[in-house]
C-alpha positions, 0 to 999 in steps of 0.5 A: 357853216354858211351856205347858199340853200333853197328857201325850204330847204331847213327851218320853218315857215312859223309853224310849218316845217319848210320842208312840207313845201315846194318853191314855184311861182303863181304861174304854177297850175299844179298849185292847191291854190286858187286861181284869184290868188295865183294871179297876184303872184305871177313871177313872184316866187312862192312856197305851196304845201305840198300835202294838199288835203290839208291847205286851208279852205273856204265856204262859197255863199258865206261871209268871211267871218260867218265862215270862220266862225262855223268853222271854229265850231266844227273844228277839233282842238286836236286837228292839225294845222291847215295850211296856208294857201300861199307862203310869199317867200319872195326869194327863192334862196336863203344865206344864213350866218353872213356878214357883209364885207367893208366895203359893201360888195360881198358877203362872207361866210365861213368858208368863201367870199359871196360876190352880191349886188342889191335888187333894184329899187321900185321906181316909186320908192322914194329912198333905198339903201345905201352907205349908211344902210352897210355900215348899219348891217355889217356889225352883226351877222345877217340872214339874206334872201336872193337869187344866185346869177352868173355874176353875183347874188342878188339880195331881195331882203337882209335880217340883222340875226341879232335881232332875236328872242332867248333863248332865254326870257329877256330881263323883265319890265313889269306894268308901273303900279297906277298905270293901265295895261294900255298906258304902259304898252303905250309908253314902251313904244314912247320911250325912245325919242321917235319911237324908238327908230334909231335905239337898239333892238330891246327885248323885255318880259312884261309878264311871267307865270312864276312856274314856268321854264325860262329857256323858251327854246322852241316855244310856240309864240303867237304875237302881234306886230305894230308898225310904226309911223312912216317918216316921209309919208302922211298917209302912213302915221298910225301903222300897220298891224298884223298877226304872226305865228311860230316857234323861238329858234334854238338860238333865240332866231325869230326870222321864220316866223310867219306874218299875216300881212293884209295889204290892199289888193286892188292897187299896185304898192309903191314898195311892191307889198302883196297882201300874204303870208311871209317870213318875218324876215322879208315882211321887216328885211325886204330892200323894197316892202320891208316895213322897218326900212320905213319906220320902227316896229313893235312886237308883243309877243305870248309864249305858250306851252302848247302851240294849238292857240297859234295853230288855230289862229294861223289855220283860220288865217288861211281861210280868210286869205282865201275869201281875201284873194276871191274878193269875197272880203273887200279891202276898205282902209276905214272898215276893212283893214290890216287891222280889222281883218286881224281883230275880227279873225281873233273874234270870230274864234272866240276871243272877244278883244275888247272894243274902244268903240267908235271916234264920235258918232255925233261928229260923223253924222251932223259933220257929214255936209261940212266934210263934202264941202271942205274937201269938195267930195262926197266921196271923201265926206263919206270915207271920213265917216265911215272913219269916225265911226269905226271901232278904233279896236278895229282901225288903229294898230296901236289902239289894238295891240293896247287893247289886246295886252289888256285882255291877255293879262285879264286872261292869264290873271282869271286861270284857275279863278272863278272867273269863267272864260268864254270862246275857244280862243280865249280859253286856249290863251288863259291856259297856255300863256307862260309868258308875254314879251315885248320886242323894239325893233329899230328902223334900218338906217337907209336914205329914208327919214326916219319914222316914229311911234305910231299915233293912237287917234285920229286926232293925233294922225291928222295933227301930224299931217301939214296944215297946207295940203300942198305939203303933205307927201302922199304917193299916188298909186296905180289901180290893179283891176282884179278881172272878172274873169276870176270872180266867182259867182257866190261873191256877196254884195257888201254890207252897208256901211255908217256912211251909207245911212248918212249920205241917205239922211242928208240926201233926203234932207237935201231934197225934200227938206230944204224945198219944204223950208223954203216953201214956208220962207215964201209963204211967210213973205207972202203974208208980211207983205 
């Protein structure tokens, strides 16, 4: 039986049983969240734990990552989850088990006619659903999160519930003898001609302990998604990387997993993206931020046989939104990103990922005057430093969900072996991995172009951008000032970056060497003439 519910009313939010929470908004001042993060949510409706010695925390006068670190430490394997400090669920109803009518007006359940109507486009947006977006969804059953109005149910985000994992292991893809890890999760999300963003929804196992149970019904997962290249924006070719936690629904469902979705803070999305953690659904189904409206997405995900990795993972997460939202940890695309902030999350709980290292030193630093000069800014010659530099582990999702499967198939291959494993993380995953799944999700057909697999260098990402600047579509975006009233008093100043060095270096060139070459160039006219 199908039916309008509240949001918590069944199932999970990824680990956590929905139950354990209360819909509100971030208007709310009885929350266990802090002020900075309420303040993104206003009118938002939100999910806040309703045991409140047990939301995740965070240490004052500590950096984010120090702070996880020290917390790993004093942290017992056997505690339970910390949970998060906000779930952003976005809707405050859910409608399970629906199809959409022929026509594209009503959904039908089991036993009535839901009259809906669509949430409105963000004005930035620069496509939507439409006709071909209906003829897409009514095929298959759909999971929908909305609101009920007097005259119909307004859809926020829509979940092809055929998209799903199990409940049984899918068939198995192995790594092509001769081929790395890396390579070979590279040519999965090549395969398809555009990455995949108008094939089916694929699901494969690409490793399986021979003992273990092939019905993964209820296993804990911790998994990785990559977003691929956006179709209609060029500043959008590498993807978006994020961290996800949760269990395989008895069906195989994977919609109420949670991702961990970092997103600027200090600037207003045109789809309308909140950094938070959100239900899988919404995070890929939202009719304005959901990622495969815009382009194909990727998931490798680990099964486990104990659900602590992910806990651990998802309790340290919450830690590190709190930093996040009280600007103690700065978003910065080059160094401080969804990417870096997920790998670094992973790292600091032992788990030493490991790093492709940076683009090319030597570029960045003998190239810095010749990028003030190209782009006319120093500003911009110091972003692009500071992306040269960066570990690209750290910067390019698909360099790191490439660098991740290289290092769990190192970790389940050196169970039981003399190999000694290092980090409470790492050790953790070499034991409880039962299995590592690939997932295809395809791009929702909607008025959009269609997006592509994700570039795995910088190289490749600017390749891709028009030669001709006046070509490029890039969306300008609104500032989002975070108000000092709500700056607390420990923050840290930030560390200093690649291109702090460089602009110091050239500076003094510029000012000291360049009049000392020239003072030497007149004495030496001097004495010729």
């Amino acid at each position: 039986m199908s039916r309008i519910e509240p949001a918590n009313a069944s199932r999970y939010f990824g680990l956590f049983p929905a139950r354990d929470f209360r819909l509100t908004t971030g208007d709310c001042d009885d929350c266990p969240t802090i002020a900075s993060a309420r303040w993104y949510f206003r009118g938002e409706t939100i999910a806040v734990a309703t045991n409140t010695s047990k939301v995740a925390g965070f240490t004052p006068w500590v950096r984010t990552f120090d702070d996880v670190r020290e917390w790993v430490v004093a942290h017992s394997p056997a505690d339970s989850l910390d949970y998060p400090p906000l779930v952003w669920v976005t809707a405050p109803e859910v409608l399970r088990n629906a199809r959409f009518a022929s026509e594209g007006q009503a959904l039908l359940t089991g036993e009535s006619t839901v009259p809906f109507r669509v949430v409105a486009k963000i004005p930035m947006n620069r496509s939507y659903y439409d006709s071909s977006s209906v003829e897409f969804l009514r095929q298959r059953p759909v999971t929908v999160r909305g609101t009920t109005t007097p005259d119909a149910f307004v859809v926020r985000s829509v979940w092809p519930e055929d998209f799903r994992l199990g409940p049984h292991a899918p068939p198995s893809r192995t790594v092509p003898a001769g081929a790395t890890p890396a390579v070979a999760l590279r040519d999965l999300m090549r395969e398809e001609p555009r990455g995949g963003a108008s094939a089916p929804f694929a699901a494969w196992t690409l490793w399986r302990r021979p003992s273990a149970p092939l019905d993964w019904n209820a296993r804990a997962v911790l998994a990785f998604i990559v977003n691929g290249a956006q179709g209609d924006d060029d500043e959008a070719h590498a993807g978006h990387f994020a961290l996800v936690t949760g269990r395989i629904g008895a069906d195989g469902a994977i919609g109420d997993w949670l991702v961990n979705n970092f997103y600027s803070l200090d600037v207003e999305s045109e789809k309308g993206i909140i950094a938070a953690p959100v239900p899988l659904d919404s995070y890929l189904g939202d009719l304005n931020s959901g990622q495969n409206w815009y382009r194909p997405s990727y998931m490798l995900v680990a099964v486990l046989n104990d659900a602590r990795a992910a806990a651990l993972v998802q309790s340290a997460l919450g830690r590190v939104y709190n930093q996040f939202y009280r600007h103690q940890l700065p978003y910065y695309h080059p160094t401080g990103n969804c990417t870096s902030f997920s790998i670094d999350t992973l790292r600091a709980l032992g788990w030493d990922v490991p790093a492709r290292g940076a683009t090319s030193w030597t570029m960045a630093w003998l190239g810095f005057p010749y990028f003030a000069v190209k782009h006319v800014s120093l500003k911009q010659a110091v972003t692009v430093v500071d992306y040269l530099t960066a570990d690209q582990t750290r910067l390019l999702p698909a360099v790191a969900a490439e660098e991740i499967f290289t290092s769990l198939l190192a970790l389940v291959g050196s169970r039981g072996g003399a190999t000694a494993i290092d980090g409470t993380l790492a050790k953790m995953l070499a034991d409880d991995i039962d299995a590592l799944a690939f997932l295809r999700l395809p791009q929702f057909p909607s008025s959009r172009n269609f997006g592509d697999a994700p570039a795995v260098t910088l190289r490749e990402a600017q390749e891709r951008v028009p030669k001709d600047p006046r070509h490029a579509q890039i969306i300008p975006l609104a500032p989002r000032p975070f108000p000092d009233s709500l700056r607390d008093p420990d923050l840290l100043p930030r560390r200093l970056r690649p291109s702090d060095f460089a602009l110091t270096v050239w500076g003094a060139l510029l000012l000291i060497g360049v009049p000392v070459l020239m003072r030497r160039w007149w004495r030496q006219r001097a004495r010729r003439a």
